[in-house]
Every structure is written in C-alpha cells, then in structure tokens.
Biopython code that builds the backbone (N, CA, C, O; Angstrom):
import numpy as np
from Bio.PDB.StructureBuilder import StructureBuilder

atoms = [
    (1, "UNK", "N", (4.905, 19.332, 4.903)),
    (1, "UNK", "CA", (5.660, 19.178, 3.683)),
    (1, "UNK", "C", (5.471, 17.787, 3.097)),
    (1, "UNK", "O", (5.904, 17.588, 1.962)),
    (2, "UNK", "N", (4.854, 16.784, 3.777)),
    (2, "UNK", "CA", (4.965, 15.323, 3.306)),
    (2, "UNK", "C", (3.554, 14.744, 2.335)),
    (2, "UNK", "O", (3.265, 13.718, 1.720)),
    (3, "UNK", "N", (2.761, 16.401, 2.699)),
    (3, "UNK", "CA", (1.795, 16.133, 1.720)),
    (3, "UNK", "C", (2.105, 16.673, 0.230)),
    (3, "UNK", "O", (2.043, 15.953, -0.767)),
    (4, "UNK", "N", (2.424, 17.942, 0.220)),
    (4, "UNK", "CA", (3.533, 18.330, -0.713)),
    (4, "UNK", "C", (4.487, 17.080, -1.281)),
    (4, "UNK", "O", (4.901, 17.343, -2.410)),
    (5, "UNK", "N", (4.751, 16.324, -0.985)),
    (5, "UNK", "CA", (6.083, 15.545, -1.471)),
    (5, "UNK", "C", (4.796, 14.301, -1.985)),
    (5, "UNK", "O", (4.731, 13.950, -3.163)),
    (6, "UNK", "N", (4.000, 13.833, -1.094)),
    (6, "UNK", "CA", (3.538, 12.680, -1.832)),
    (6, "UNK", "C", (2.350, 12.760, -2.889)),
    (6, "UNK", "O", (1.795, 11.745, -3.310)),
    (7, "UNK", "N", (1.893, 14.470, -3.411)),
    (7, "UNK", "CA", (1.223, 15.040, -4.234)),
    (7, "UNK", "C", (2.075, 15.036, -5.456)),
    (7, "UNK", "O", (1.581, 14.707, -6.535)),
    (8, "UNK", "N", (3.485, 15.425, -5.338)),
    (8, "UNK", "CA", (4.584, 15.693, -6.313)),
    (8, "UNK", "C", (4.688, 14.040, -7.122)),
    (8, "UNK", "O", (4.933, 13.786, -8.301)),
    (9, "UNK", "N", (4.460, 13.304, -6.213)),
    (9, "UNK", "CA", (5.077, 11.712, -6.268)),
    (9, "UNK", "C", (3.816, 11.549, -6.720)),
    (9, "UNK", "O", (4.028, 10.791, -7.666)),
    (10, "UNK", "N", (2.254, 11.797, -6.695)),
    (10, "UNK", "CA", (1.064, 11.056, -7.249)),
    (10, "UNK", "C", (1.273, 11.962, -8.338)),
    (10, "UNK", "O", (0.196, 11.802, -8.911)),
    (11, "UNK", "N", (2.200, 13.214, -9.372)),
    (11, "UNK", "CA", (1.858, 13.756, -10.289)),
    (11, "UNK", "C", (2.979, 12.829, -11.302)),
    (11, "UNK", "O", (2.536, 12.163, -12.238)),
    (12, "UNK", "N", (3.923, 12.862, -11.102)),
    (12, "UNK", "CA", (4.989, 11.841, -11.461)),
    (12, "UNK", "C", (4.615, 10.607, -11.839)),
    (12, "UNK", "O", (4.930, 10.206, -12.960)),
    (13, "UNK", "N", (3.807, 9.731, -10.869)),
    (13, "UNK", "CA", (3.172, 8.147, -11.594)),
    (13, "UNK", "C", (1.693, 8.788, -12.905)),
    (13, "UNK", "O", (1.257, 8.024, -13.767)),
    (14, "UNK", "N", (1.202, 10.176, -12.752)),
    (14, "UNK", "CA", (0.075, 10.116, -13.606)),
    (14, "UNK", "C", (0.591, 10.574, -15.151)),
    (14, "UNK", "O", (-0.210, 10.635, -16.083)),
    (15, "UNK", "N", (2.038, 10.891, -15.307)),
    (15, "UNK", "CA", (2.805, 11.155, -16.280)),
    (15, "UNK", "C", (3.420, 10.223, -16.998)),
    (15, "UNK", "O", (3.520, 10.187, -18.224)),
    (16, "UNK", "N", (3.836, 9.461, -16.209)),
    (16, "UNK", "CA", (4.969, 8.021, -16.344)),
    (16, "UNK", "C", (3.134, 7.108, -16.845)),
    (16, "UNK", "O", (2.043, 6.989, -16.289)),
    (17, "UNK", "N", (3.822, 6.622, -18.324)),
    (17, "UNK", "CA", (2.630, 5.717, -18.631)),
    (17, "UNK", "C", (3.347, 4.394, -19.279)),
    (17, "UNK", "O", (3.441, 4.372, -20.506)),
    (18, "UNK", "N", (3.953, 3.084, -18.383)),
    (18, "UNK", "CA", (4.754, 2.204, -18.737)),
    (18, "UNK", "C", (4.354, 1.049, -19.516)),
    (18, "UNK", "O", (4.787, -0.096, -19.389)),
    (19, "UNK", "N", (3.175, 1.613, -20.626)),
    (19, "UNK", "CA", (2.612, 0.511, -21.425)),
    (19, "UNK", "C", (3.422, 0.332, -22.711)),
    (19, "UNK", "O", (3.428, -0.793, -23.211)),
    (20, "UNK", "N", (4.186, 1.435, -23.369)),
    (20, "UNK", "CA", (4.683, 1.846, -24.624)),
    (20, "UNK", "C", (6.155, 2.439, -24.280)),
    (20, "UNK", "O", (6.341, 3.288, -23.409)),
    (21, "UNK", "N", (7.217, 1.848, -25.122)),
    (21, "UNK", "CA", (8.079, 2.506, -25.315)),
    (21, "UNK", "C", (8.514, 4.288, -25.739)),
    (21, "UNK", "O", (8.063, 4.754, -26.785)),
    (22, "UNK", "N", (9.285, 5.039, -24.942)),
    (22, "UNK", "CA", (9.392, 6.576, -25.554)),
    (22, "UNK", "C", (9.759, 6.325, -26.897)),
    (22, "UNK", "O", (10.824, 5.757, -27.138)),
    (23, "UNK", "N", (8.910, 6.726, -27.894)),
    (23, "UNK", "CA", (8.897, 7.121, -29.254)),
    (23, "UNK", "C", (9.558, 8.560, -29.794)),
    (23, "UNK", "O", (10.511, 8.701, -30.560)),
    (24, "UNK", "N", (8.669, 9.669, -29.087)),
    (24, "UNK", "CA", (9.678, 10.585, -29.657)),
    (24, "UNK", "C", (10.154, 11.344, -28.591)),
    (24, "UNK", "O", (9.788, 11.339, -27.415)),
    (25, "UNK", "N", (11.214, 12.148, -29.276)),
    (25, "UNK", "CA", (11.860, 13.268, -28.634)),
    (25, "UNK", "C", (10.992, 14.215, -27.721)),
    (25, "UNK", "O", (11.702, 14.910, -26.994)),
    (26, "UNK", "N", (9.872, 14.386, -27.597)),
    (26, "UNK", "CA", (9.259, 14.869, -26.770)),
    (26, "UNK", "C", (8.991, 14.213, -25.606)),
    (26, "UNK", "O", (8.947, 14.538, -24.420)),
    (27, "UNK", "N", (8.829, 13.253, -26.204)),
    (27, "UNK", "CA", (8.804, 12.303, -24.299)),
    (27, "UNK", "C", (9.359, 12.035, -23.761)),
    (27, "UNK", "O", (9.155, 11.948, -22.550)),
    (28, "UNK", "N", (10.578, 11.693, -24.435)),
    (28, "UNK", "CA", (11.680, 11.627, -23.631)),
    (28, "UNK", "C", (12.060, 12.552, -23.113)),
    (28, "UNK", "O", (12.837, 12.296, -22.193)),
    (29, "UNK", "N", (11.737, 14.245, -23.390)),
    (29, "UNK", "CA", (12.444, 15.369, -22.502)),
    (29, "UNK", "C", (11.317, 15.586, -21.362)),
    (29, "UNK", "O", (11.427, 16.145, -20.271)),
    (30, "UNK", "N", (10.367, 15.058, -21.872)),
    (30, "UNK", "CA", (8.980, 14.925, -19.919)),
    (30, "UNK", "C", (9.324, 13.998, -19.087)),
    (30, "UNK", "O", (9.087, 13.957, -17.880)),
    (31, "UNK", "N", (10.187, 12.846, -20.077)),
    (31, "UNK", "CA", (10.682, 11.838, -18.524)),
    (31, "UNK", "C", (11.858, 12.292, -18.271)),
    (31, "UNK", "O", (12.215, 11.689, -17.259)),
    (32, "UNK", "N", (12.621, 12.955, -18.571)),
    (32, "UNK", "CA", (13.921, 13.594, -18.300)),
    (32, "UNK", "C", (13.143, 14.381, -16.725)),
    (32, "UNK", "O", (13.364, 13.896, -15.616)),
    (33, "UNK", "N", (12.379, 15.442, -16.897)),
    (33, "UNK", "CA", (11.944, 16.004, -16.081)),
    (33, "UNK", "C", (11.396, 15.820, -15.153)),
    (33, "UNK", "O", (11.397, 16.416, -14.076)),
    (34, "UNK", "N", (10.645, 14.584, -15.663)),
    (34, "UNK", "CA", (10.098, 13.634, -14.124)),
    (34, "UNK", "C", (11.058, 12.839, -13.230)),
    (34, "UNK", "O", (10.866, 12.517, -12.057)),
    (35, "UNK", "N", (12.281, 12.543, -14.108)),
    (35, "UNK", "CA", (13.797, 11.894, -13.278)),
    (35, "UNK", "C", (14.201, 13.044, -12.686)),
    (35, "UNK", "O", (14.773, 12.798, -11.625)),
    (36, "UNK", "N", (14.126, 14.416, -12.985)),
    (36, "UNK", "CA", (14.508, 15.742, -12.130)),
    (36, "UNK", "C", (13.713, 15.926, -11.056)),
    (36, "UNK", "O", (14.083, 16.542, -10.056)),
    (37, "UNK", "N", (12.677, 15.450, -11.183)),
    (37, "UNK", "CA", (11.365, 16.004, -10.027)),
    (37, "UNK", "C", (11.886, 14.840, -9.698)),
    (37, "UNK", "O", (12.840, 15.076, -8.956)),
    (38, "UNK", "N", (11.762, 13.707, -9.859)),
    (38, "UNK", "CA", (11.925, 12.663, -8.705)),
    (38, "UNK", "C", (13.069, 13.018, -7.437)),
    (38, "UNK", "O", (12.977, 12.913, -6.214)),
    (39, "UNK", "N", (14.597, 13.660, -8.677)),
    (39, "UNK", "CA", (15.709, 13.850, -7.648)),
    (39, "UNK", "C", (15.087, 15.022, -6.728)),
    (39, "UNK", "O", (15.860, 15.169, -5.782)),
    (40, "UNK", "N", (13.786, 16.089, -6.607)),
    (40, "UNK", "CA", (13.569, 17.299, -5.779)),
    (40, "UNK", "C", (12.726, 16.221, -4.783)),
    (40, "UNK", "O", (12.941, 15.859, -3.626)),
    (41, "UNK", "N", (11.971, 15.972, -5.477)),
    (41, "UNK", "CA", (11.205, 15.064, -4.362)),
    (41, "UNK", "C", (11.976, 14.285, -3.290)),
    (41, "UNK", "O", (11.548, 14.076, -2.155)),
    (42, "UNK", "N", (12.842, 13.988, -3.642)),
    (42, "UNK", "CA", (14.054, 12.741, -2.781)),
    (42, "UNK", "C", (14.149, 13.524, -1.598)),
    (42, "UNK", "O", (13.762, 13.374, -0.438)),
    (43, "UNK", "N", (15.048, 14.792, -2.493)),
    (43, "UNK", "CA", (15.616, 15.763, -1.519)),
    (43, "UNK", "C", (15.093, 16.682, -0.447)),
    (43, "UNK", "O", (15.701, 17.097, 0.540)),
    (44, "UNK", "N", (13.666, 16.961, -0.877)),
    (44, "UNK", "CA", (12.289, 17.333, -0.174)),
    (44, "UNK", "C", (12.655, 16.381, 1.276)),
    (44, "UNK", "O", (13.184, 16.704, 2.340)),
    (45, "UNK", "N", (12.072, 14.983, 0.734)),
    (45, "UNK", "CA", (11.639, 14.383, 1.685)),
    (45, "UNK", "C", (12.968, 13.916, 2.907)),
    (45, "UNK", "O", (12.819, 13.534, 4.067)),
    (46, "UNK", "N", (13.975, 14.079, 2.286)),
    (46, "UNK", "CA", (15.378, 13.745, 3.616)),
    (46, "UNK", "C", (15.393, 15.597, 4.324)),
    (46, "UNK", "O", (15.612, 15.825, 5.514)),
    (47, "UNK", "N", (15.200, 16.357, 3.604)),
    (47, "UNK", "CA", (15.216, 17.422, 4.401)),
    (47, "UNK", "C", (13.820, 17.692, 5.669)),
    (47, "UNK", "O", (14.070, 18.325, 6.695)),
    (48, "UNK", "N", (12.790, 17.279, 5.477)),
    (48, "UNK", "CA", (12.233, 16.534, 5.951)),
    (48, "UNK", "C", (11.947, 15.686, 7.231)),
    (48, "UNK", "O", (11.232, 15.707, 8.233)),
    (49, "UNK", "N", (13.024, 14.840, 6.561)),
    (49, "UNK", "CA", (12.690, 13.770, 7.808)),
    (49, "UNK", "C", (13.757, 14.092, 8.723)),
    (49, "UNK", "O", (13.838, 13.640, 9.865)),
    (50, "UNK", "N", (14.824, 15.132, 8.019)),
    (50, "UNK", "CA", (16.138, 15.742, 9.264)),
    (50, "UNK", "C", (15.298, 16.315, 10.092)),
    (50, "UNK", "O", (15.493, 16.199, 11.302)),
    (51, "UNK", "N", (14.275, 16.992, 9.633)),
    (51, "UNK", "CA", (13.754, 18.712, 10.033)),
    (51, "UNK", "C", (12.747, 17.666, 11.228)),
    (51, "UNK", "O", (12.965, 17.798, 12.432)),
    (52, "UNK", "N", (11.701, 16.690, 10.742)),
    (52, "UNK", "CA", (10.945, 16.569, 11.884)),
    (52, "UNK", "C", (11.157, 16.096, 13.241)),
    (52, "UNK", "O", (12.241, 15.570, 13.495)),
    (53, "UNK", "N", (10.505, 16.181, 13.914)),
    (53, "UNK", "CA", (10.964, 16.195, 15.342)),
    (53, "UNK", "C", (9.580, 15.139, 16.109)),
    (53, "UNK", "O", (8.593, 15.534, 16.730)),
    (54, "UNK", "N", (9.964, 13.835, 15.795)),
    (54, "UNK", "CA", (8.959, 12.736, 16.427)),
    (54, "UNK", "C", (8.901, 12.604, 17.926)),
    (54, "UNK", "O", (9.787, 12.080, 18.601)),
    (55, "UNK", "N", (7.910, 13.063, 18.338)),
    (55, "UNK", "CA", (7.975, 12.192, 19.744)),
    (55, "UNK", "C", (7.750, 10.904, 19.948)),
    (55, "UNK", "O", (7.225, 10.128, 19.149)),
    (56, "UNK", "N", (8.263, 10.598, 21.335)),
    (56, "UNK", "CA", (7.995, 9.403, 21.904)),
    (56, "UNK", "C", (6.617, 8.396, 21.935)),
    (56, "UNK", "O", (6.444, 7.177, 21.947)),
    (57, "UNK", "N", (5.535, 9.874, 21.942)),
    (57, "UNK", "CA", (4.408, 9.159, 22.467)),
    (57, "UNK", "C", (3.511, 9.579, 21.031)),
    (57, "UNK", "O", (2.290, 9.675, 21.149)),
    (58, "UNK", "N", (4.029, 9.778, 19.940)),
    (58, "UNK", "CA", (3.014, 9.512, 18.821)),
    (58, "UNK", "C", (2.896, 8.748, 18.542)),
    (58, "UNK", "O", (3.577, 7.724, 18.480)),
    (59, "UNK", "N", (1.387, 9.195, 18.120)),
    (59, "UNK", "CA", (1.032, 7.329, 17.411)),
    (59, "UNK", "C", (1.485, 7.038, 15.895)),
    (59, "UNK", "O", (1.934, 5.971, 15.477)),
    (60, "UNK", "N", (1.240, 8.379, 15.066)),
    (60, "UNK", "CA", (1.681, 8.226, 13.872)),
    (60, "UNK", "C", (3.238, 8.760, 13.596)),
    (60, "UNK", "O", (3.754, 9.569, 14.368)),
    (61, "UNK", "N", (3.857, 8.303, 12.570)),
    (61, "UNK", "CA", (4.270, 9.059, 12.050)),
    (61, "UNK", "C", (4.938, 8.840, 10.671)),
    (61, "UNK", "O", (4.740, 7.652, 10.416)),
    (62, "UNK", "N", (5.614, 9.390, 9.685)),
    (62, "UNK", "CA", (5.834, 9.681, 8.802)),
    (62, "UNK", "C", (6.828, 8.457, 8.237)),
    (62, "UNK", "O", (7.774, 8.350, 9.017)),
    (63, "UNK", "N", (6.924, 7.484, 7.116)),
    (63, "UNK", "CA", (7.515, 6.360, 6.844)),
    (63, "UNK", "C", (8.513, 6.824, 5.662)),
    (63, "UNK", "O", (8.590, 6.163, 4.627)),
    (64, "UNK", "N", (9.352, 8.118, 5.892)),
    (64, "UNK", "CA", (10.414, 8.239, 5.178)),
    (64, "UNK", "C", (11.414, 6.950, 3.913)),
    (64, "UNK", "O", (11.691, 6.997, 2.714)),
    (65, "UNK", "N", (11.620, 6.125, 4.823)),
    (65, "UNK", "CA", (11.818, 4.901, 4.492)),
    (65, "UNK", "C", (11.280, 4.359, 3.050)),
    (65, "UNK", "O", (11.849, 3.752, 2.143)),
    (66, "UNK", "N", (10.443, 4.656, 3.157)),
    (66, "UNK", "CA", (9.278, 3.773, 2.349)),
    (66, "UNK", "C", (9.087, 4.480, 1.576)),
    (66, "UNK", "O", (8.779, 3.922, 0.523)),
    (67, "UNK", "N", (9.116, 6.004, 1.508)),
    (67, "UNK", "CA", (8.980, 6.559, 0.284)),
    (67, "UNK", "C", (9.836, 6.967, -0.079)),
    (67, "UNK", "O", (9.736, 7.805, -0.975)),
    (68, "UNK", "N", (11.290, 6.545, 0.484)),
    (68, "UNK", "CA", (12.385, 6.665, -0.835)),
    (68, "UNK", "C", (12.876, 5.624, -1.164)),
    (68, "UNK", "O", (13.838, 5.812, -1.909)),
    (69, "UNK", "N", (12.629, 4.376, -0.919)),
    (69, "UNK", "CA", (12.040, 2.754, -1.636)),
    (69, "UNK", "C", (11.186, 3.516, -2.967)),
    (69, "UNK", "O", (11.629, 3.569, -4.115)),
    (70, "UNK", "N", (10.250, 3.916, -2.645)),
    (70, "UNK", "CA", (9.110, 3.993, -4.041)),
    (70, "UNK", "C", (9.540, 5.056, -4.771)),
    (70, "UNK", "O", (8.868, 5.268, -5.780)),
    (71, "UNK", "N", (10.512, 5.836, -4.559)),
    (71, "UNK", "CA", (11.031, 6.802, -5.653)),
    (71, "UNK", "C", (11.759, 6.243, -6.105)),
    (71, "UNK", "O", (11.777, 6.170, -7.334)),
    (72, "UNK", "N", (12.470, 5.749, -5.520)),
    (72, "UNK", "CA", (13.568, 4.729, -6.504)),
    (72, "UNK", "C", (13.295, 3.465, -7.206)),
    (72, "UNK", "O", (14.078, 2.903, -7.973)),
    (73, "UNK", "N", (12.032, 3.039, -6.856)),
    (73, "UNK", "CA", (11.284, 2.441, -7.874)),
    (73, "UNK", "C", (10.460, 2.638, -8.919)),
    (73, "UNK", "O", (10.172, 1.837, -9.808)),
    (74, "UNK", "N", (10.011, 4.000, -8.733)),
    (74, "UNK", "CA", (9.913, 4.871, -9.862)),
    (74, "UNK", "C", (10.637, 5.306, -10.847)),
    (74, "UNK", "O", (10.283, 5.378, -12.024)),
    (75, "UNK", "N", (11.975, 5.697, -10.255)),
    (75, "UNK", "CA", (13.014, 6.603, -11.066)),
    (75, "UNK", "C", (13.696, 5.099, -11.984)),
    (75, "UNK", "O", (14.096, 5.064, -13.147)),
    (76, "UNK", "N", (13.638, 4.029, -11.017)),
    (76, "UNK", "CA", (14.146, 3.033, -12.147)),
    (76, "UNK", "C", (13.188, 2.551, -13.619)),
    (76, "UNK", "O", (13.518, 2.292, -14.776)),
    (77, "UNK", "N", (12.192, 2.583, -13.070)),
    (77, "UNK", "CA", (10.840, 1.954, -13.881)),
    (77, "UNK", "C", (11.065, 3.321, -15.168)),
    (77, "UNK", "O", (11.243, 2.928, -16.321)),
    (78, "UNK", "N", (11.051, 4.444, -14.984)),
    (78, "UNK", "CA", (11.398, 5.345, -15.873)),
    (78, "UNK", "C", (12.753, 5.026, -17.024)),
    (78, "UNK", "O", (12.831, 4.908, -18.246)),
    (79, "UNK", "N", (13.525, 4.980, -16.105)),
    (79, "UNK", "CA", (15.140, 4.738, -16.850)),
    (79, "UNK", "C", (14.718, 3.203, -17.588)),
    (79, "UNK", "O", (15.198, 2.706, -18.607)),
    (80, "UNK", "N", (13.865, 2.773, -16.866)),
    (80, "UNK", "CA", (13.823, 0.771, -17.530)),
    (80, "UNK", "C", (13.336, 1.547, -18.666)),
    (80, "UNK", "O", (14.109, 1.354, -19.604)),
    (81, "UNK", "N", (11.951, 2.711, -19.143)),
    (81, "UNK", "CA", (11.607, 2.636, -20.249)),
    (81, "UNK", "C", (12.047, 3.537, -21.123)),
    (81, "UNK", "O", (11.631, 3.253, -22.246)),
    (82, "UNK", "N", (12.657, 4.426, -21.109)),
    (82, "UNK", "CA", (13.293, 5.205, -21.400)),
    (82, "UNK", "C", (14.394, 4.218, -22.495)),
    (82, "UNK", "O", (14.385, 4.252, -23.726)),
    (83, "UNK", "N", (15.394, 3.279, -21.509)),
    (83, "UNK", "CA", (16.523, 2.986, -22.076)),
    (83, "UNK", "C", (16.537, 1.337, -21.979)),
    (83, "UNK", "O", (17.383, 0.610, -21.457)),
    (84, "UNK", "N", (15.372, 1.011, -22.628)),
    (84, "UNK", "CA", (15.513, -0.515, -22.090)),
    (84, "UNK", "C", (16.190, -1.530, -23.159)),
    (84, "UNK", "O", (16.101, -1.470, -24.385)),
    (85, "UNK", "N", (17.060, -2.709, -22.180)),
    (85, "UNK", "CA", (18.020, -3.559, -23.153)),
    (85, "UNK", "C", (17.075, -4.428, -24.119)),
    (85, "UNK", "O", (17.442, -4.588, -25.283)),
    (86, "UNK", "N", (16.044, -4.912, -23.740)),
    (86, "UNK", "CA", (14.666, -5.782, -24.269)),
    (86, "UNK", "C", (13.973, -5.888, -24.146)),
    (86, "UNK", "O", (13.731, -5.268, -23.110)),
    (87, "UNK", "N", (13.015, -6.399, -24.525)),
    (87, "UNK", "CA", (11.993, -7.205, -24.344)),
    (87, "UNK", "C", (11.561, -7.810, -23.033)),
    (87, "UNK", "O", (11.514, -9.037, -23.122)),
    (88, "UNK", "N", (11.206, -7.312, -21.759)),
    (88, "UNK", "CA", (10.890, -8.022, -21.051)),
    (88, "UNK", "C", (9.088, -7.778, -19.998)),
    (88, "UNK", "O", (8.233, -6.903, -19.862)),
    (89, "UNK", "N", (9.337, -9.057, -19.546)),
    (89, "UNK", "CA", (8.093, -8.351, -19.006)),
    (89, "UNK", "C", (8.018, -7.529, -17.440)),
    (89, "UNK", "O", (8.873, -7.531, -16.555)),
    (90, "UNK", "N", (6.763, -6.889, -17.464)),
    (90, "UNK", "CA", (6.566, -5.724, -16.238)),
    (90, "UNK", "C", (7.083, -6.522, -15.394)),
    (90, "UNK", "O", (7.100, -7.738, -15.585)),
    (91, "UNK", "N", (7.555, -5.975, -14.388)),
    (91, "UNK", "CA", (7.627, -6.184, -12.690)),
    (91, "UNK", "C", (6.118, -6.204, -11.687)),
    (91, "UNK", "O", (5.808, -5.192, -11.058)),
    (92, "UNK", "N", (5.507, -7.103, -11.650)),
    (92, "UNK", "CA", (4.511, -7.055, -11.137)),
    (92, "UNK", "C", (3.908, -6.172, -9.875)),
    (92, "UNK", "O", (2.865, -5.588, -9.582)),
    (93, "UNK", "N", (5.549, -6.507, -9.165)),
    (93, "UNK", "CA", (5.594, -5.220, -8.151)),
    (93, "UNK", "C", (4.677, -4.194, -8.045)),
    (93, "UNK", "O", (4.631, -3.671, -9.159)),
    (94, "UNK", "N", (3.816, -3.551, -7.184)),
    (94, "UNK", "CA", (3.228, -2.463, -6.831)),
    (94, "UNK", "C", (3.764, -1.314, -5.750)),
    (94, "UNK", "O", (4.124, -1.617, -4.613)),
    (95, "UNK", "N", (3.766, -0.540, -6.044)),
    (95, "UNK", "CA", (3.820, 0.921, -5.160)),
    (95, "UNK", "C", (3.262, 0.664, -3.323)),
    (95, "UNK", "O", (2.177, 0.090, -3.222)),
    (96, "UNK", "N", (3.716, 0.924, -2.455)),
    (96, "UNK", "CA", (3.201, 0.553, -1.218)),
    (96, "UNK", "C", (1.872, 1.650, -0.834)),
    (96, "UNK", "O", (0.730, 1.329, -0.503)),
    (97, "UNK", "N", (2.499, 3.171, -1.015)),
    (97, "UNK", "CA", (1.994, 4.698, -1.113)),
    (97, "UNK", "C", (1.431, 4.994, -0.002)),
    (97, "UNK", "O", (0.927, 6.074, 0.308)),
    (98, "UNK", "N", (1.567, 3.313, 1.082)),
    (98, "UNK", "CA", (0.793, 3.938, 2.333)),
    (98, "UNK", "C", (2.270, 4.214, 3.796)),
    (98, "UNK", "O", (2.776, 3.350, 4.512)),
    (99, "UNK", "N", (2.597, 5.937, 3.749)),
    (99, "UNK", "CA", (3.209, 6.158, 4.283)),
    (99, "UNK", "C", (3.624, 6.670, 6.012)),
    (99, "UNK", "O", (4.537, 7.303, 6.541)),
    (100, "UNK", "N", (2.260, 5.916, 6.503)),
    (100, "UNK", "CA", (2.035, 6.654, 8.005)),
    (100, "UNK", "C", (2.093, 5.181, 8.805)),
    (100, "UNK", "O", (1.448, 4.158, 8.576)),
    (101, "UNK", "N", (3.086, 5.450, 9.809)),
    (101, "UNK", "CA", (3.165, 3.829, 10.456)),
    (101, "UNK", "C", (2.874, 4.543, 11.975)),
    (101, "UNK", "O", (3.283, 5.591, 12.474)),
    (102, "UNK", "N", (2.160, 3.695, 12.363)),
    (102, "UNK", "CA", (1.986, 3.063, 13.541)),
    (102, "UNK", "C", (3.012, 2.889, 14.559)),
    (102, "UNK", "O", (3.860, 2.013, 14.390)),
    (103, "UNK", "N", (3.038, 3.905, 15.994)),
    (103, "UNK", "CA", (4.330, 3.906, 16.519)),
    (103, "UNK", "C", (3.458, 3.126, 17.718)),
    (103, "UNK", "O", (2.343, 3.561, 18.006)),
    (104, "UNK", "N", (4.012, 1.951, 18.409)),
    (104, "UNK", "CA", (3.615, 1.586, 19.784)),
    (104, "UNK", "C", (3.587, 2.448, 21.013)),
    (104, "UNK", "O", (4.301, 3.433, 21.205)),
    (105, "UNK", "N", (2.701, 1.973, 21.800)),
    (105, "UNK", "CA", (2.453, 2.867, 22.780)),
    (105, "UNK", "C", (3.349, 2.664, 23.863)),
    (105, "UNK", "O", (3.572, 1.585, 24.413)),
    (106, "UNK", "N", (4.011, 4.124, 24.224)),
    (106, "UNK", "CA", (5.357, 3.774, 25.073)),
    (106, "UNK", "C", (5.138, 3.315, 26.284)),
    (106, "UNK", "O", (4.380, 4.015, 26.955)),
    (107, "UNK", "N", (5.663, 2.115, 26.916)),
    (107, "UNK", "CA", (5.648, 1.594, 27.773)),
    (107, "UNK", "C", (5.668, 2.381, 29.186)),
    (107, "UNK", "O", (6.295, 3.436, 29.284)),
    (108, "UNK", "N", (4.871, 1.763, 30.408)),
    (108, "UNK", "CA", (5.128, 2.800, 31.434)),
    (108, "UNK", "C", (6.365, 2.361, 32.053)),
    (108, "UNK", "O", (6.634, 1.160, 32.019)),
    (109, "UNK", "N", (7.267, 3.307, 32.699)),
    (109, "UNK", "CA", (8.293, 3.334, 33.701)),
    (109, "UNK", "C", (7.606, 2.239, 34.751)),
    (109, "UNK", "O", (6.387, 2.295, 34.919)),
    (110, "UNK", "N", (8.417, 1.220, 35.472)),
    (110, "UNK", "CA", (8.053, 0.863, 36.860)),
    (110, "UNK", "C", (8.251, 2.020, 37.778)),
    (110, "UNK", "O", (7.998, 1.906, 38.977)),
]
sb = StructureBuilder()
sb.init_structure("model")
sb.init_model(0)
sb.init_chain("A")
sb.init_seg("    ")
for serial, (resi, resn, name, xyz) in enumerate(atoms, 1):
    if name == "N":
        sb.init_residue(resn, " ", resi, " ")
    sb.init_atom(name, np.array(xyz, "f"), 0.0, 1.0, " ", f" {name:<3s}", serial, name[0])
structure = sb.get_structure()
C-alpha cells in the first residue's frame, strides 16, 4: 500500500504548480481536491503503518513519519497559494520523498 500512497503523493506535487497565484475558479476547485486527496492519502498511510507488522530483524522499513511531515508540507504550500496574506518569497525547503530507513542490525543476546 505505501507504493500506492507515495504514487498518490507524486500525482498531487505534478498538479500543485507554486509559481502563480489561483486565478480562476477552476483551479481553485483542483486544489480543493488535491487538499481532499492529501486528507485520503494521510489516512491511507496511518492505516498503514497501524496495519504493518515490522520485525526486529529488518533491514528496511517504511518512514511513516516522514511522509506525513511532507503531506503536511504540501497541504500547507497549497493553502499558502490558494489563500495567501502577501507577497512573499518561496520556502526554499525541499520534499525529503526518500521514505525507507535503515533499521540496525539486532544485536546478539550474550
């Protein structure tokens, strides 16, 4: 499912285009919808990370964490353009998108 969720999340940034203010009424009802997909995506991914079942001795696994950091840096970056107070400039900030961490290798018992 986490490929599913971070396919949903690469269709969402290729929609969201934060060079130009929403002009008309039409765009604003596609970012409406991409703030809806963001909230399925959220919810995707905590059902998810309830549902998986990590062992001890993987090496990878899944950085939940981190990709609901970057939805919510999405869903704001949307609302910033959507409804913004001014004039300001971008957040230089970048997307992390790399969601598979590295679990240490479990120590042996004496």
């Amino acid at each position: 499912m986490s490929i599913t969720v971070f396919r949903c999340l690469l269709l969402s940034l290729a929609i969201v285009d934060g060079n130009s203010y929403a002009a008309s009424g039409h765009e604003q009802d596609q970012l409406s919808l991409v703030q809806q997909q963001l909230d399925i995506i959220e919810r995707l991914s905590t059902r998810a990370e309830v549902a998986s079942t990590s062992e001890p001795n993987e090496r990878y696994r899944f950085d939940y964490p981190r990709l609901s950091q970057d939805i919510q840096r999405i869903r704001q970056s949307v609302q910033d353009y959507m409804s913004p107070s001014r004039a300001q400039p971008r957040d230089p900030a970048e997307l992390v998108g790399d969601y598979r961490l590295d679990t240490l290798p479990a120590k042996p018992l004496p």
